[in-house]
C-alpha positions in Angstrom: -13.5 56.9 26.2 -12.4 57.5 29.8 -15.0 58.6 32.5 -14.7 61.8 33.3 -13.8 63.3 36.2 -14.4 67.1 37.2 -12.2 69.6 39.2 -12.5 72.6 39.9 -9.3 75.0 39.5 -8.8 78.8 40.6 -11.9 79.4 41.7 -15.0 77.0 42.6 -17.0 78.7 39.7 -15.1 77.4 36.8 -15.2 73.6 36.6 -13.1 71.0 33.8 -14.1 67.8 32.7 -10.9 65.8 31.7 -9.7 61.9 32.7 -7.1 63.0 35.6 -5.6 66.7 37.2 -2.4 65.8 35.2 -4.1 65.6 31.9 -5.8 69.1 32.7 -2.1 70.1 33.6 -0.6 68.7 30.2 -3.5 71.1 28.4 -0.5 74.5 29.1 -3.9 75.7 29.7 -5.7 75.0 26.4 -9.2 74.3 28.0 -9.3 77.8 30.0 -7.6 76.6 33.3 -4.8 79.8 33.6 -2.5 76.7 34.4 1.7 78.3 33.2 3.4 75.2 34.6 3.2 72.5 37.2 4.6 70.1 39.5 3.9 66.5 40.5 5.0 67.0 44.0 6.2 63.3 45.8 4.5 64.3 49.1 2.1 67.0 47.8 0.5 65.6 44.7 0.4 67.5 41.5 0.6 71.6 42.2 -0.2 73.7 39.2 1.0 76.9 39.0 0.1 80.2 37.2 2.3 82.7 35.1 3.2 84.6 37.7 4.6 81.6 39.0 1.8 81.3 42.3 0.3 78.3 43.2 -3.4 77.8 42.0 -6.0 75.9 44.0 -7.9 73.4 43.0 -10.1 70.1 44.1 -11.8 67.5 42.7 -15.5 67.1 43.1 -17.3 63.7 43.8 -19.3 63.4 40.3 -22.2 61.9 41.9 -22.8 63.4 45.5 -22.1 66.9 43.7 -25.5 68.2 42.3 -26.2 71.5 40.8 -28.7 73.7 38.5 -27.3 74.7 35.3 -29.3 77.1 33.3 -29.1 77.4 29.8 -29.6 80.7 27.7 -29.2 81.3 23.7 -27.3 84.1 22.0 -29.6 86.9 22.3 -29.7 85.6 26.7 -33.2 84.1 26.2 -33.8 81.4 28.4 -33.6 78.0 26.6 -33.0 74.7 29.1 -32.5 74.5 33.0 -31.1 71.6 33.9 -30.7 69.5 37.2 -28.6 66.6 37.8 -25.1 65.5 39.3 -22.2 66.4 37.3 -22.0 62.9 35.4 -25.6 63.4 34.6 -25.3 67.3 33.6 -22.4 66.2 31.7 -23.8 63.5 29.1 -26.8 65.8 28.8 -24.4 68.5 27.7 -21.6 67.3 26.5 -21.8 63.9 26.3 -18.5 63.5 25.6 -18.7 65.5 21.9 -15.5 67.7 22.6 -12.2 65.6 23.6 -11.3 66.1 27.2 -9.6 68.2 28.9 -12.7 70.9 28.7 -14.5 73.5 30.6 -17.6 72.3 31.4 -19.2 75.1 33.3 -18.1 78.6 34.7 -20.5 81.2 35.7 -18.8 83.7 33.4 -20.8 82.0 30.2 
């Protein structure tokens, strides 16, 4: 299994888990990203674009400096878990690597 690597794409809320931007871009937006078509730009690098045909923003975040608070909440929004950790560490207590990648891994929209 590749090492995932996380991005974030649209908007800094809504972040993928997948082994490189180009297989996120492959994904015609499978895994949530609002990604229509895209570009691997010589001088640019990979652009992604979105069915209106604008460009999309997006960055890669450093898996280890980048730490954050993820709370958890069951169906009826009952707290369950908060968790703590880097991404690769929120990750393999959430995911683990369970789903195939490309995949959302967090948005604040859940």
């Amino acid at each position: 299994m590749n090492t995932p690597r996380f991005f974030w794409i649209g908007e800094e809320s809504e972040i993928f888990a997948a082994a490189s931007i180009r297989q996120l871009a492959r994904d015609n937006g499978r895994a949530g990203t609002g990604i229509d078509r895209w570009d691997d730009h010589p001088d640019r690098g990979v652009l992604l674009f979105d069915e209106e045909g604008e460009l999309i923003e997006w960055a890669e975040l450093d898996a280890v400096a980048t730490r954050m608070t993820l709370r958890n909440r069951g169906n009826d929004d009952r707290p369950l878990e908060t968790l703590r950790g880097n991404l690769h560490d929120l990750y393999a207590w959430t995911d683990g690597g369970r789903f195939n990648l490309p995949v959302m891994f967090c948005t604040q929209y859940n």
